[in-house]
C-alpha positions in Angstrom: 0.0 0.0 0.0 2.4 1.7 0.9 3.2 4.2 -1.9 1.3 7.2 -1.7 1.9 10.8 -2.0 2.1 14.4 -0.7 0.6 17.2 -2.1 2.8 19.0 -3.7 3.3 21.6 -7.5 3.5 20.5 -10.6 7.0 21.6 -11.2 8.1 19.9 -7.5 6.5 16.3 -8.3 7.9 16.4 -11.8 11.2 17.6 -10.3 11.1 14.0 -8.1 9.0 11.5 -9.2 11.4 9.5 -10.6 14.0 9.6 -8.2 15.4 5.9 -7.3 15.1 4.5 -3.7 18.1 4.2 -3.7 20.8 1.4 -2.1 19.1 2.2 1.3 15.4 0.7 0.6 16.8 -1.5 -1.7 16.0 -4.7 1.1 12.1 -4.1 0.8 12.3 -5.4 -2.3 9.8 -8.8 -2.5 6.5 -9.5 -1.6 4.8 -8.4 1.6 1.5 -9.6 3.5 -0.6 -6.8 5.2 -0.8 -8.1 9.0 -3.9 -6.9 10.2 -3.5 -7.4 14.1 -1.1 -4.3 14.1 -2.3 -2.4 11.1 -5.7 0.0 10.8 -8.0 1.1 8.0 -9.9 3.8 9.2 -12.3 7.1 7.7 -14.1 9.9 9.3 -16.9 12.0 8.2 -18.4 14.9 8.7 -21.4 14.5 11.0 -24.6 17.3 11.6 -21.9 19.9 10.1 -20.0 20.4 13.2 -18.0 17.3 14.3 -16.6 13.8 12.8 -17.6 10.6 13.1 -14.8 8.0 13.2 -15.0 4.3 12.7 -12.7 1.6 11.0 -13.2 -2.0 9.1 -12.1 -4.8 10.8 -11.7 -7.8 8.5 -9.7 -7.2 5.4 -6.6 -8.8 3.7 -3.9 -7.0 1.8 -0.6 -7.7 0.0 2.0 -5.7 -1.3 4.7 -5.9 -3.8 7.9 -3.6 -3.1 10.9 -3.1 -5.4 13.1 -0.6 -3.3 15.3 0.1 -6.2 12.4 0.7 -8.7 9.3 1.6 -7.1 7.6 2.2 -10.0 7.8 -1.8 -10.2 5.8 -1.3 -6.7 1.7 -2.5 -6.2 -0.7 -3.3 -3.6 -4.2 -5.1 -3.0 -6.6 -4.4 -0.6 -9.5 -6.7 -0.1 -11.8 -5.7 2.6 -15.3 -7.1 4.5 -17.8 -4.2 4.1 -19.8 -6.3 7.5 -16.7 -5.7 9.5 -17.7 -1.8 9.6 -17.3 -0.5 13.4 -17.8 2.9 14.7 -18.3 1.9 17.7 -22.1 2.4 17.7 -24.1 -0.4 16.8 -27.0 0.8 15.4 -25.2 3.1 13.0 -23.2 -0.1 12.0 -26.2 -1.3 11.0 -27.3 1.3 8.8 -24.4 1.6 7.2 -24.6 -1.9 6.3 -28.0 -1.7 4.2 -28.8 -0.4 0.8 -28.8 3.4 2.3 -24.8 3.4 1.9 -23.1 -0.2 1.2 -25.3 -2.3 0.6 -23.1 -5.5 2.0 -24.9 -8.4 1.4 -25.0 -7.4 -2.3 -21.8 -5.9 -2.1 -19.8 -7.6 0.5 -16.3 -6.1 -0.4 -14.8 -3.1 -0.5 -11.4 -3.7 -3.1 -8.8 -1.5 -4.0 -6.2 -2.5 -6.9 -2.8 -0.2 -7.5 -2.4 1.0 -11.4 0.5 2.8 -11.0 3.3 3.9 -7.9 5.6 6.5 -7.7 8.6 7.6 -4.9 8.1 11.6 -4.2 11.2 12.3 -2.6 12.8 11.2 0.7 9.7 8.5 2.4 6.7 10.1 0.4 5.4 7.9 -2.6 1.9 8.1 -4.7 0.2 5.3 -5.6 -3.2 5.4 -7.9 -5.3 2.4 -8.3 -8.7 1.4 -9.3 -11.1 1.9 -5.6 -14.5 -0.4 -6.2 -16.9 0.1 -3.5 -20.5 -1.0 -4.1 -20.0 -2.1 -8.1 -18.7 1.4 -8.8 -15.1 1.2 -9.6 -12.9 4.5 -9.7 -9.3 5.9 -9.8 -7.9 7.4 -6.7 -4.9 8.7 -5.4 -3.4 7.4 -2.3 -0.8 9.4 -0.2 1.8 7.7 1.9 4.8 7.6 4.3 7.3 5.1 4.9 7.6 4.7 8.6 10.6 2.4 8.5 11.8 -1.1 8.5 12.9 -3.7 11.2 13.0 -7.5 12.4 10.4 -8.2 14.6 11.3 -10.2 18.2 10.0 -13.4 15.9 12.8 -13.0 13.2 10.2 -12.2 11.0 10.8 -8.6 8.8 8.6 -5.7 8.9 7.9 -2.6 6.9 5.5 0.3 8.0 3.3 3.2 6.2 1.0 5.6 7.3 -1.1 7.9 5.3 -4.7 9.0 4.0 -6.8 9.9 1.3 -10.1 12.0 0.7 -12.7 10.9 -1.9 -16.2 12.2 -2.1 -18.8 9.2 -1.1 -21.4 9.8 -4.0 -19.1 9.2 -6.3 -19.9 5.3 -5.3 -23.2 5.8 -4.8 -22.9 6.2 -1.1 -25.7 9.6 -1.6 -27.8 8.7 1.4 -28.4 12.2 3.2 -30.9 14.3 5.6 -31.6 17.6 6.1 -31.0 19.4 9.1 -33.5 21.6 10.8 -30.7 24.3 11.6 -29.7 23.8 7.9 -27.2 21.8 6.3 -27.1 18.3 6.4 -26.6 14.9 8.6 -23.3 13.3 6.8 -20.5 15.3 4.6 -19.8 14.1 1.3 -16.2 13.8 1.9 -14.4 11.0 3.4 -11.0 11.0 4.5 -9.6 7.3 4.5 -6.4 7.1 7.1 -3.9 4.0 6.7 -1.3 2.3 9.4 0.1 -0.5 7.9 2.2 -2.8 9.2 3.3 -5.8 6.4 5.4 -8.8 7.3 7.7 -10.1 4.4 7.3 -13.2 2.8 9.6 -16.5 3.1 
């Protein structure tokens, strides 16, 4: 997942995009399974116009292929259970669940599939890829930062990224809405998706 971008000018991510990882990153190079019991996928929205609602799913899989020395060579999959929704409120979970926003029996996962990767400069990368979310498949742009690399007490190796992304809902059909009396409405339009991955590498 784990190649993402920063914001940055035209002329500044021309200026880097296709600087090398160099000799430094060049061990992350292999395949890499998302572990899930340290890692988070999380959003928040905008809720009655003046505070956000947080929440997080908590069944998905996810694997990564990293070439440190090309990361252009780089992709990810993320595969995830729309029923595993929490916000911590279990009546919302509910209603998030049915045809209003996810529909999950009809739609059950949530899958995002990389097209491209880039490395920014230093630990920032971009990675684009094809986000299908209840049979409506779209590009979006993924920001990231690598957090670092280590072997875990188990001998097993590790690499880390954090980052987020905002997309607007309704463009997957996700337009459920109600008005407020005070004006406005019950749930923004824009989501901001957060990332904390931790991957283990493969034998």
């Amino acid at each position: 997942m784990g190649l993402f971008n920063r914001t940055k000018t035209a002329d500044t991510a021309t200026a880097v995009v296709d600087a090398p990882a160099g000799p430094g990153l060049a061990h992350l190079t292999g395949d890499w399974a998302v572990d899930t019991a340290h890692s988070q996928v999380g959003f928040s929205v905008r809720h009655a116009m003046v505070t956000n609602v947080r929440g997080s799913f908590t069944e998905y899989d996810g694997k990564l292929h990293l070439d440190g020395g090309e990361p252009a060579n780089s992709s990810a999959e993320l595969v995830i259970k729309v029923a595993s929704i929490d916000t911590k409120q279990a009546q919302r979970d509910e209603h998030l669940r049915t045809g209003d926003f996810f529909a999950a029996e009809a739609h059950p996962e949530i899958t995002f599939r990389s097209t491209s990767a880039e490395r920014l400069r230093d630990d920032s990368y971009r990675m684009t890829g094809d986000l299908t979310i209840k049979g409506t498949t779209r590009p979006v742009v993924l920001d990231l930062e690598y957090t670092g690399s280590a072997t875990d007490a188990y001998g097993a190796e590790r690499v880390g990224f954090e980052g987020a992304a905002t997309i607007d809902r309704t463009d997957w059909g996700l337009s459920y809405n109600a008005a407020l009396e005070t004006g406005g409405v019950l749930i923004g339009e824009k989501v901001k998706l957060t990332f904390d991955i931790s991957a283990v590498k493969a034998a």
